[in-house]
Backbone as a ProteinNet text record, in pm:
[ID]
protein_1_A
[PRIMARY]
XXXXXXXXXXXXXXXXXXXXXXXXXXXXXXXXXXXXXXXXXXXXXXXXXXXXXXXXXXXXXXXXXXXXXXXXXXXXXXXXXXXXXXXXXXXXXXXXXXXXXXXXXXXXXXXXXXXXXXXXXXXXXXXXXXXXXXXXXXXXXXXXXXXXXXXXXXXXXXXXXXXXXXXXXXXXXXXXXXXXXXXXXXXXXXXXXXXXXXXXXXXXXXXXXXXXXXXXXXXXXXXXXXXXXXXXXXXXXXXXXX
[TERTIARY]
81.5	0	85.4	4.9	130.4	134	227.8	195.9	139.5	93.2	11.6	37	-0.6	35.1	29.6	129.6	172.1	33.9	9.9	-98.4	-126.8	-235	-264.6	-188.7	-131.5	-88.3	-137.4	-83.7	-149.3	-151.2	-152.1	-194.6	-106.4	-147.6	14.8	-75	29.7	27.8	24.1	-81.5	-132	-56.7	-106.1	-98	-110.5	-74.4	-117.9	-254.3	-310.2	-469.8	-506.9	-389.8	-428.6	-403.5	-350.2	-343.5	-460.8	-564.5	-691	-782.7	-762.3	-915.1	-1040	-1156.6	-1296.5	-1296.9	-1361	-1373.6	-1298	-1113.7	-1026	-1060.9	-1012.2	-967.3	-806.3	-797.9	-615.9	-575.5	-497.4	-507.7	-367.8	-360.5	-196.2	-178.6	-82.2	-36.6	57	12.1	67.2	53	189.4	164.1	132.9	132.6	71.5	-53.7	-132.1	-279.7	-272.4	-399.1	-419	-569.9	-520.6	-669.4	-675.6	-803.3	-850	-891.5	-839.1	-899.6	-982.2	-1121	-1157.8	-1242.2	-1309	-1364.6	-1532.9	-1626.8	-1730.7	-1838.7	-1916.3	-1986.5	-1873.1	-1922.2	-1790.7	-1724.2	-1739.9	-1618.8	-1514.8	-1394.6	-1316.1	-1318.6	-1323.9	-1352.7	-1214.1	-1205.6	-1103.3	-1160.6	-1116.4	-1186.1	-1036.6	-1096.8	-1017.1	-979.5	-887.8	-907	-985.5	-1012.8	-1083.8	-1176.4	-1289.5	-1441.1	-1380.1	-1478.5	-1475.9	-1536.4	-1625	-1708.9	-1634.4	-1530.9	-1526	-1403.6	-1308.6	-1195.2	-1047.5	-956.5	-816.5	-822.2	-891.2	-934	-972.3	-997	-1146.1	-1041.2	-1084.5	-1064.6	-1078.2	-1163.6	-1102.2	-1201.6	-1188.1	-1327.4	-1271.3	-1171.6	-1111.3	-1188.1	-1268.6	-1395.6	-1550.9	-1554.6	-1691.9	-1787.1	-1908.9	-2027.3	-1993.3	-2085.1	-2097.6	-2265.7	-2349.7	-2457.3	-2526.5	-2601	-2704	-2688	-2717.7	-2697.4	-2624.3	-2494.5	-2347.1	-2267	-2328.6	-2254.7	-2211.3	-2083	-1989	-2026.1	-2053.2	-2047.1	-2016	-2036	-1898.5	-1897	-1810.8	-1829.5	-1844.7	-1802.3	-1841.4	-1974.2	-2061.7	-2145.5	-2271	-2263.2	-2319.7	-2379.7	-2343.8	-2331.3	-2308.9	-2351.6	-2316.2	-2297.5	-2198.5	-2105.6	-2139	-2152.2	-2148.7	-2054.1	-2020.6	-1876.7	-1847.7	-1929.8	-1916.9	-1840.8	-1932.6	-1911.1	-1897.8	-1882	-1841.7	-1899.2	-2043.1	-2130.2	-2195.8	-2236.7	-2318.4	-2415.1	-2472.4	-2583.5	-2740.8	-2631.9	-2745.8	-2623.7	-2674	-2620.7	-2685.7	-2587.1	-2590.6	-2766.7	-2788.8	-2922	-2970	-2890.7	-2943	-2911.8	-2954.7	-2900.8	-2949.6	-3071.3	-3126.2	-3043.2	-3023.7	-3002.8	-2853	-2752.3	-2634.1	-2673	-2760.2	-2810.8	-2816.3	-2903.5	-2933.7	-2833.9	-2705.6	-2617.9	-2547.6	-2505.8	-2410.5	-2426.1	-2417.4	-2489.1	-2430.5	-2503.1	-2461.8	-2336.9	-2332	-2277.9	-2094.9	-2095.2	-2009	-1866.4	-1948.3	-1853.8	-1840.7	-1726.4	-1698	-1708.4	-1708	-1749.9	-1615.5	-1682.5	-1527.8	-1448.6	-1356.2	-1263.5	-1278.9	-1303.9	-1329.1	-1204.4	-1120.3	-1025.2	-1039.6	-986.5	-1045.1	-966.7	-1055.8	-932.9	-931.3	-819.8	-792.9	-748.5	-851.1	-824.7	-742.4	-660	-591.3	-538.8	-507.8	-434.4	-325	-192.1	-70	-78	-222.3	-238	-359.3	-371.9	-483.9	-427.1	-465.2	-400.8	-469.7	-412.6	-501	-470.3	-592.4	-459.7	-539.1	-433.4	-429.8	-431.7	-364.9	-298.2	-489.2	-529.5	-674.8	-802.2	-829.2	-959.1	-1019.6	-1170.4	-1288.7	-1346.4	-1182.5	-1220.1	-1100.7	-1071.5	-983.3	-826	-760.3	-585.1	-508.3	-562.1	-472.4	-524.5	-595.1	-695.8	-586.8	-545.6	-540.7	-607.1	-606.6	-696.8	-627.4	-677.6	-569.6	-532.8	-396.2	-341.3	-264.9	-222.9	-179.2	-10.8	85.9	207.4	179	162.2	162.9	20.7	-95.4	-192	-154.2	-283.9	-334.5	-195.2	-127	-10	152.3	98	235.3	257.1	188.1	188.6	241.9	324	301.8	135.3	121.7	-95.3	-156.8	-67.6	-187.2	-315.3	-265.3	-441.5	-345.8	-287.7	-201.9	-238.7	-464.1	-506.3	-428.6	-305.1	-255.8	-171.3	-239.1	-142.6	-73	-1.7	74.4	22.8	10.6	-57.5	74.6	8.9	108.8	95.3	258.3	300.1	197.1	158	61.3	165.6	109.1	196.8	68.8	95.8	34.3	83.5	29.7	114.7	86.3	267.4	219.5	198.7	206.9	148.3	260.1	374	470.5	526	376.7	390.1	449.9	519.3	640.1	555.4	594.3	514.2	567.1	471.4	527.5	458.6	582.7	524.6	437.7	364.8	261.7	243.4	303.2	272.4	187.5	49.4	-31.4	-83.7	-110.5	-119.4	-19.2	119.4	240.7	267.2	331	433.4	566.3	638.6	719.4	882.9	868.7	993.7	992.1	838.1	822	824.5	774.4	806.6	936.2	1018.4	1193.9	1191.8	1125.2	1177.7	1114.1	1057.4	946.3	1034.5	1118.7	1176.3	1067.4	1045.7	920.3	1000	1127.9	1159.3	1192.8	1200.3	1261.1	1096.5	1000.6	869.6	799.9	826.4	755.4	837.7	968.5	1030.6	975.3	989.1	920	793.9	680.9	514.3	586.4	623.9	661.4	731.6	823.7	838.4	760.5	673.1	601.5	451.3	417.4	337.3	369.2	499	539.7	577.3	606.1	629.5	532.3	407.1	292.2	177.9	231.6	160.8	223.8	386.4	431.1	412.6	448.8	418.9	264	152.2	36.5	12.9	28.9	65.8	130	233.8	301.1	239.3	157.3	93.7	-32.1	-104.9	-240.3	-208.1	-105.1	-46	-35.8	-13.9	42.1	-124.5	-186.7	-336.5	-241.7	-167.7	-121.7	-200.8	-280.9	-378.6	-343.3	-243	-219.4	-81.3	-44.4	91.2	44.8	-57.1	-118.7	-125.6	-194.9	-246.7	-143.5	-54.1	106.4	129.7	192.5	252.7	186.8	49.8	-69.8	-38.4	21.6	-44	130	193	373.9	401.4	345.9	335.8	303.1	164.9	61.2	158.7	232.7	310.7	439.8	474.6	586.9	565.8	409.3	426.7	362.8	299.3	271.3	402.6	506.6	640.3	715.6	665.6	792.2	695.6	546.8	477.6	522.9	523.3	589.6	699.4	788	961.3	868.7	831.5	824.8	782.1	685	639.1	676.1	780.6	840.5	767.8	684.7	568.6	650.6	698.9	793.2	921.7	983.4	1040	1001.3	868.4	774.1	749.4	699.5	670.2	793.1	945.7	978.5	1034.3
-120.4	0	126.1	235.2	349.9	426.1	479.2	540.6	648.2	669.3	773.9	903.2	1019.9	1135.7	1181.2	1271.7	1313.5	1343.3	1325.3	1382.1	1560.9	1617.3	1774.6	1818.8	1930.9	2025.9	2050.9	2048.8	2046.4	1886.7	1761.8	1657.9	1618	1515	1425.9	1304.6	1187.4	1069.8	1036.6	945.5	935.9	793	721.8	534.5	488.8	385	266.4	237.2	211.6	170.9	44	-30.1	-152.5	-123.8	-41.4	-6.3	36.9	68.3	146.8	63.6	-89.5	-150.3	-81.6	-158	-82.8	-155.3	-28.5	-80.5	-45	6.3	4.9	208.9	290.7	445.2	439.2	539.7	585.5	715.5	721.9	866.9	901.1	992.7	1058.2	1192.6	1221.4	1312.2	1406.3	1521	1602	1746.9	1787.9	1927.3	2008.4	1956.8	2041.3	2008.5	1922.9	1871.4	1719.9	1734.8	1529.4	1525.2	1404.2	1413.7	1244.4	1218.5	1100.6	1068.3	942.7	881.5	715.6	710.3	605.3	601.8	447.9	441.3	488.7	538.6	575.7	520.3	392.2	355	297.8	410.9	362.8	509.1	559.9	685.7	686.6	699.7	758.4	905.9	879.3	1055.6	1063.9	1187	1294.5	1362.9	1343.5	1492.9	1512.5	1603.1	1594.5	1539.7	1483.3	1396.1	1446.6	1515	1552	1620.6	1583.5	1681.1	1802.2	1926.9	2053.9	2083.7	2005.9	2013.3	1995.4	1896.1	1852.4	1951.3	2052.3	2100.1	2004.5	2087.9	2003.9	1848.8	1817.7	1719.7	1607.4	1590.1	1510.8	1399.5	1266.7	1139.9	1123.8	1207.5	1256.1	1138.3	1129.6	1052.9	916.9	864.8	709.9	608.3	585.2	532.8	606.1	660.7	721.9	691	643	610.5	692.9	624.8	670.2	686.9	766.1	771.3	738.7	657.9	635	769.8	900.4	998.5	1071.3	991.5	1061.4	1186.3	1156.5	1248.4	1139.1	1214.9	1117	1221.5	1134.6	1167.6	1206	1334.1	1366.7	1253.3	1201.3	1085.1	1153	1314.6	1334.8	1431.8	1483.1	1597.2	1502.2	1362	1346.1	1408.5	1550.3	1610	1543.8	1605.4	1475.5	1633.4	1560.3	1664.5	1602.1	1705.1	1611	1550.2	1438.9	1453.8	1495.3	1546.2	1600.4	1728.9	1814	1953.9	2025.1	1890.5	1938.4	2014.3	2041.9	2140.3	2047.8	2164.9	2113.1	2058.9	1922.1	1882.7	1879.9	1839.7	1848.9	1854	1945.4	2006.3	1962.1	1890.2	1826.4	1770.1	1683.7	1643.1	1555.5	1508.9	1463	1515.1	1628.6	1710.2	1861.4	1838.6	2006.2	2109.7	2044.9	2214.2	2245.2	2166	2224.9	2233.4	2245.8	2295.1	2408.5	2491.6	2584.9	2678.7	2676.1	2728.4	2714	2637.8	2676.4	2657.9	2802.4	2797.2	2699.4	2717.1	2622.5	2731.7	2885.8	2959	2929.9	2863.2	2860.9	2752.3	2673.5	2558.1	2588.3	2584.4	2580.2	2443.3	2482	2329.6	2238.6	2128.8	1992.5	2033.8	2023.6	2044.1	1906.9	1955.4	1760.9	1831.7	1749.3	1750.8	1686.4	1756.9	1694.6	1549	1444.8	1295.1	1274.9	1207.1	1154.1	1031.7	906.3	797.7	732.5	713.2	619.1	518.5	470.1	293.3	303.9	432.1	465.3	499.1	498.9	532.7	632.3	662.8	784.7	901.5	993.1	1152.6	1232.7	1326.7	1422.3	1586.5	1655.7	1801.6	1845.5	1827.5	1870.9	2037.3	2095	2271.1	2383.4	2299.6	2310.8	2237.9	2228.2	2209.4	2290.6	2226.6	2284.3	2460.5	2466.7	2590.4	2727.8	2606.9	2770.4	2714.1	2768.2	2732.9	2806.8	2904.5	2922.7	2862.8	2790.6	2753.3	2658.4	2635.3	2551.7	2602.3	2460.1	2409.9	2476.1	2560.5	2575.1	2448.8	2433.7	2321.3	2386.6	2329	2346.1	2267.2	2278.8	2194.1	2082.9	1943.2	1876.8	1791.7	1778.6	1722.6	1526	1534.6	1340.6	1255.7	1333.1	1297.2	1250.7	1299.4	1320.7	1168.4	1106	971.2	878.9	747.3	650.8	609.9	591.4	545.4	651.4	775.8	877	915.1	947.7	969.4	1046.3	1131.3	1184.2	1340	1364.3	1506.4	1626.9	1640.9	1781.5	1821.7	1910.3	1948.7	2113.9	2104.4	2267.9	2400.9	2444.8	2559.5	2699.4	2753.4	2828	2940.1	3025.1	3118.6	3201.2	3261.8	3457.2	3568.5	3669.1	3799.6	3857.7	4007	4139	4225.7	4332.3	4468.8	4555.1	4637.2	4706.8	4820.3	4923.4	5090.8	5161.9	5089.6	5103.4	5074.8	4981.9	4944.7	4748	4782	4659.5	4549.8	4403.3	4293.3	4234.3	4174.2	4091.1	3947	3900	3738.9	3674.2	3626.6	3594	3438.3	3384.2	3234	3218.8	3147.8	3128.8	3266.8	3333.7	3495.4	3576.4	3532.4	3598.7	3629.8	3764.3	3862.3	3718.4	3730	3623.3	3660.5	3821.7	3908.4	3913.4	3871	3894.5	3719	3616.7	3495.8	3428.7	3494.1	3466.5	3536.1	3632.7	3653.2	3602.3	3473.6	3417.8	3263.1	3265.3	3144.9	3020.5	2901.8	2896.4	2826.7	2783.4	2768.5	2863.7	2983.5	3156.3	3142	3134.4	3186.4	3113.3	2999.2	2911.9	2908.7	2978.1	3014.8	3117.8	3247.9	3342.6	3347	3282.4	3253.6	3197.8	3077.5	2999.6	3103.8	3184.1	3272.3	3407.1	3457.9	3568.4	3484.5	3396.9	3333.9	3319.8	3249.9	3208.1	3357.6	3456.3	3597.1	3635.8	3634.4	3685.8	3611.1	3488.2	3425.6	3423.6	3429.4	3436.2	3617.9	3723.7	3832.3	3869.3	3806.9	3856.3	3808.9	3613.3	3565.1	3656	3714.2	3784.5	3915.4	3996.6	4064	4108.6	3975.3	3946.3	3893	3802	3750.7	3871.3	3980.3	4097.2	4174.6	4224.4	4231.8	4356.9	4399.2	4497.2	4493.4	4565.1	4567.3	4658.3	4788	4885.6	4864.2	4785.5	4696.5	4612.6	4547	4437.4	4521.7	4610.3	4669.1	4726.1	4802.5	4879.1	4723.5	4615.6	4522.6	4451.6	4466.4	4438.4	4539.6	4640.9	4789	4751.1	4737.9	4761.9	4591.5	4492.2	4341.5	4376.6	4451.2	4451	4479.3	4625.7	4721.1	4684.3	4583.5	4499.3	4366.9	4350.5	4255.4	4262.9	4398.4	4450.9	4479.1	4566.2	4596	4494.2	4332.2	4221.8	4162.6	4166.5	4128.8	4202.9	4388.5	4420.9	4389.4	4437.1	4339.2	4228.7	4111.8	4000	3996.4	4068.9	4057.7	4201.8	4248.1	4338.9	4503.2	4497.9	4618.4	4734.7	4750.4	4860.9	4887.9	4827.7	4847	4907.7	4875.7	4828.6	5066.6	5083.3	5242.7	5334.8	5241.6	5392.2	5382.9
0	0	0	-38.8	-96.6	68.8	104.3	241.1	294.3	402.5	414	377.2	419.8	403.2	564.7	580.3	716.3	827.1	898.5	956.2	967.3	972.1	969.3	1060.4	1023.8	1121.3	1317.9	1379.1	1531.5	1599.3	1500.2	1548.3	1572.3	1708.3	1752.1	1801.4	1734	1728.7	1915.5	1942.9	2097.4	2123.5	2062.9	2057.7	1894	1872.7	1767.5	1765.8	1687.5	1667.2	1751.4	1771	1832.6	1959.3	1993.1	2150.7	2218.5	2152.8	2190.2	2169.6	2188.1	2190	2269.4	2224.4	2259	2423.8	2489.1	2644.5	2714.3	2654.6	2735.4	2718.6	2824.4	2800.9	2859.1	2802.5	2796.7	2842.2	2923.4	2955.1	2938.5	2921.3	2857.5	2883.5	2925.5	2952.8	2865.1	2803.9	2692.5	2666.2	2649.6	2646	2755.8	2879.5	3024.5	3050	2922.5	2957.3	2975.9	3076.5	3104.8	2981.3	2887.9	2832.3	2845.8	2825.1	2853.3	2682.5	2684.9	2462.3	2533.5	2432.4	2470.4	2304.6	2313.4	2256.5	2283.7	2218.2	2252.7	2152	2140	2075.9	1945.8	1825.3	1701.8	1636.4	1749.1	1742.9	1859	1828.7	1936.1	1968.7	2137.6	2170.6	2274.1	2262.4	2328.3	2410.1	2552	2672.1	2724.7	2839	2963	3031.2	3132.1	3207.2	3328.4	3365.6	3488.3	3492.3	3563.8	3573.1	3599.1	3512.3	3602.1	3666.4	3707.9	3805.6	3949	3928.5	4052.9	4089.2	4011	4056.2	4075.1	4171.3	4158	4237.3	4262.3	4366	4315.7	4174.6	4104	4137.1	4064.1	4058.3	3980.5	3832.1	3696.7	3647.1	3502	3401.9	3386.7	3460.5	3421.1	3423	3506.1	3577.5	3600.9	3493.9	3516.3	3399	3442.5	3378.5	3240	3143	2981.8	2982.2	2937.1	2911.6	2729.3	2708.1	2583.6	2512.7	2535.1	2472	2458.5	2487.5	2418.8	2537.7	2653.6	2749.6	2885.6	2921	3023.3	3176.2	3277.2	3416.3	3564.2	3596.1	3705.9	3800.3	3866.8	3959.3	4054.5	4079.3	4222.4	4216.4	4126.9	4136.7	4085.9	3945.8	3877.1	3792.3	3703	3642.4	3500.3	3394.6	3291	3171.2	3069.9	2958	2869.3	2739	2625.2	2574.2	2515.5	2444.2	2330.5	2277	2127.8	2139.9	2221.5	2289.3	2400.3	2478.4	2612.2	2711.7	2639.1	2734.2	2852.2	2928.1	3023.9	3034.8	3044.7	2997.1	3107.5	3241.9	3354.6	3443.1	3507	3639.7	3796.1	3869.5	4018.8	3979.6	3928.7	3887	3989.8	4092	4228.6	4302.9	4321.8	4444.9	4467.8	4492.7	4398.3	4511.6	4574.1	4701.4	4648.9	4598.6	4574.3	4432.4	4385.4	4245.9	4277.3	4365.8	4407.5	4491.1	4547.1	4644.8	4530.2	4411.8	4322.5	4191.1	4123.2	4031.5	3896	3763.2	3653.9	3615.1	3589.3	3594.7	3628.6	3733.3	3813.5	3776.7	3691.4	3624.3	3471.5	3423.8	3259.1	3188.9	3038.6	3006.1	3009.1	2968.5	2951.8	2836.6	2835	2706	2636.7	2524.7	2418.5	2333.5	2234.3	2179.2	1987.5	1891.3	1767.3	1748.6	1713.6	1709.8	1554.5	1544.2	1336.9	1381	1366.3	1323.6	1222.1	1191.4	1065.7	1114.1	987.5	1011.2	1082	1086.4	1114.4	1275.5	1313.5	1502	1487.5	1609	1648.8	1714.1	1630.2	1646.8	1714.4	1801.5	1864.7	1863.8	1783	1854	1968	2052.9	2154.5	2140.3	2128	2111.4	2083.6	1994.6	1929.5	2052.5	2196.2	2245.1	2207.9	2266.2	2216.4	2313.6	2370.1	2478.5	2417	2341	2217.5	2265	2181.2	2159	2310.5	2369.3	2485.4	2610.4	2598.4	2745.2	2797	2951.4	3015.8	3173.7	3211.8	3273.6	3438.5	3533.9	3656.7	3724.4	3782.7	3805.2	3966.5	4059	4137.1	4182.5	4271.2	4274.6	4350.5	4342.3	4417	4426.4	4487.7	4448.6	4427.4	4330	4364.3	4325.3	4195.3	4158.4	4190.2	4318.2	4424	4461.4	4479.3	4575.6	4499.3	4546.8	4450.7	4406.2	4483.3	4464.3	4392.8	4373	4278.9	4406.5	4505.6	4620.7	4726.4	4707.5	4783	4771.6	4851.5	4844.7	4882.4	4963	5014.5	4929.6	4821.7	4721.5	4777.7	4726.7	4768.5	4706.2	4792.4	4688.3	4640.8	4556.7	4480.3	4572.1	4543.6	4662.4	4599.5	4705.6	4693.9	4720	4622.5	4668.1	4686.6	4777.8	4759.6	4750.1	4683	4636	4768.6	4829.1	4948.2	4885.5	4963.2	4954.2	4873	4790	4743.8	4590.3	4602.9	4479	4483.2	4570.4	4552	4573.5	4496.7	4524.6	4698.6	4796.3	4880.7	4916.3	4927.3	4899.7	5067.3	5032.5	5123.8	5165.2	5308.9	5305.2	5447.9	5419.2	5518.9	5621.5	5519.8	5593	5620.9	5657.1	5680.7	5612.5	5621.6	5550.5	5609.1	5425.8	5450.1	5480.6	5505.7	5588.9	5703.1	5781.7	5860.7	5971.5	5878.2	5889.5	5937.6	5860.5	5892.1	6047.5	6049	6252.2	6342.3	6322.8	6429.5	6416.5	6471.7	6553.8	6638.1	6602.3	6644.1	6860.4	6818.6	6945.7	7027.2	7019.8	7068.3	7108.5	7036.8	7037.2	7178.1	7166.9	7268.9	7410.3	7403.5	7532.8	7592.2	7517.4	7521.3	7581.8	7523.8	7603.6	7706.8	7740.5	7865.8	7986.3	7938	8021.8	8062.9	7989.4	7988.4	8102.6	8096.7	8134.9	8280.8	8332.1	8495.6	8506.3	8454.9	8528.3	8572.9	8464	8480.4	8613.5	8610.7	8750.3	8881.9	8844	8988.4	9035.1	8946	8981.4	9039.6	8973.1	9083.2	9134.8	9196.6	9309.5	9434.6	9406.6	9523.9	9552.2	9433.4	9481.2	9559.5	9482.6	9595.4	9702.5	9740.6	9858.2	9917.7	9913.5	10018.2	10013.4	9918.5	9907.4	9863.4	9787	9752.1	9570.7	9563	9420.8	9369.1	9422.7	9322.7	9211.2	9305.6	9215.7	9123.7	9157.3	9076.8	8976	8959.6	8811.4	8736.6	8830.1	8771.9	8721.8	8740.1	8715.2	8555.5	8593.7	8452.3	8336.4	8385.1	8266.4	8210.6	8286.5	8276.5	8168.5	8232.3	8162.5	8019.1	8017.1	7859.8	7753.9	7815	7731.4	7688.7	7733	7688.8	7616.2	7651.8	7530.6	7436.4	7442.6	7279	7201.9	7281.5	7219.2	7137.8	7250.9	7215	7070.1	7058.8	6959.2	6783.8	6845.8	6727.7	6657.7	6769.5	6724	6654.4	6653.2	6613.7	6503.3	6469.7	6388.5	6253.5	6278.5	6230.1	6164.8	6278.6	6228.8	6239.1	6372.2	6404.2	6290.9	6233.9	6105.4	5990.1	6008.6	5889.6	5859.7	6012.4	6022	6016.8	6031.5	6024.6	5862.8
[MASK]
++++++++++++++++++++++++++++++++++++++++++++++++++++++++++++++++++++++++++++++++++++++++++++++++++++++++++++++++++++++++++++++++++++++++++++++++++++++++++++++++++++++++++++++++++++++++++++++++++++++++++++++++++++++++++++++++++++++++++++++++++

């Protein structure tokens, strides 16, 4: 037989034709996208690998129901997509109240992908989904992927900045100013309480012991004001003003 002609522009060779028997799906990883290839009746279809319904979390379309009218199923919302076009077909359809607290609005459609069958393998362009040539999907560091088992939920999340009154970006971890992070020693820190604490009980111990209450309060007002001072230091506010 004379040989083929190159495949179209955008397409990339996924598997061999015989690698894709009917029944089995394939999921591959390409280009920065996970897409899922299966057989679907007597077309091969191209999605995503993962509900958008379900976010970074899903357990993704590997195992999820196929429906009679050509749309595949969130495993966690039961939500069902077309595969042609990826739209939304029915939204949380057992579940009216999180139908209602979140809207259809709120989820984008599935990305489906164009496939080219030939004898030489099955092609996909990827670069070309059905959500336009620059779309990807938000992804986070770390997540289901991390594990050997693939189920390894505490993914890392990506650093935050905020812009101060300066313009300047500052990087942000778990609420902390992360200039301010570097001066919080967490063993300095827990000496610190431990000692601020037995001062603070043995000092009004000895003062109610004497029934001396005007010390008590000098000792309270004089305590407060030092450890608002030792809080700033710590947290580098006082730097921060001048």
């Amino acid at each position: 037989p004379a040989p083929l002609e190159p495949a179209p522009e955008g397409f990339s060779k996924i598997c061999a034709f015989e690698d894709l028997p009917r029944g089995d799906r394939k999921k591959v990883d390409a280009l920065g996208k996970s897409i899922l290839i299966f057989w679907y009746k007597d077309t091969v279809v191209c999605i995503e690998g993962r509900s958008p319904a379900e976010g970074a979390f899903s357990e993704g379309f590997a195992n999820a129901r196929l429906t009679q009218d050509g749309c595949i199923v969130c495993p966690g919302t039961a939500s069902t997509f077309d595969l042609k076009t990826g739209e939304i077909k029915a939204w949380y359809p057992e579940n009216p109240v999180l139908r209602r607290l979140t809207p259809l609005e709120t989820c984008r459609p599935m990305e489906v992908f164009p496939v080219l069958v030939r004898p030489d393998g099955i092609f996909v362009d990827i670069k070309n989904g059905s959500l336009g040539p620059n779309f990807r999907a938000a992804t986070t560091s770390g997540g289901s992927d991390t594990s050997l088992e693939n189920n390894n939920v505490y993914a890392v999340e990506p650093r935050m900045y905020v812009q101060g009154a300066d313009g300047t970006e500052i990087a942000v971890e778990d609420g902390v100013d992360s200039a301010a992070a570097e001066k919080m020693d967490p063993g300095t820190l827990a000496i610190s309480i431990a000692g601020v604490a037995a001062l603070a009980l043995g000092g009004s111990a000895t003062c109610v012991f004497y029934e001396n209450y005007v010390a008590l309060g000098l000792f309270w007002l004089v305590g407060f004001g030092l450890a608002a001072q030792k809080s700033l230091e710590v947290t580098g506010a006082l730097e921060e003003d001048e």
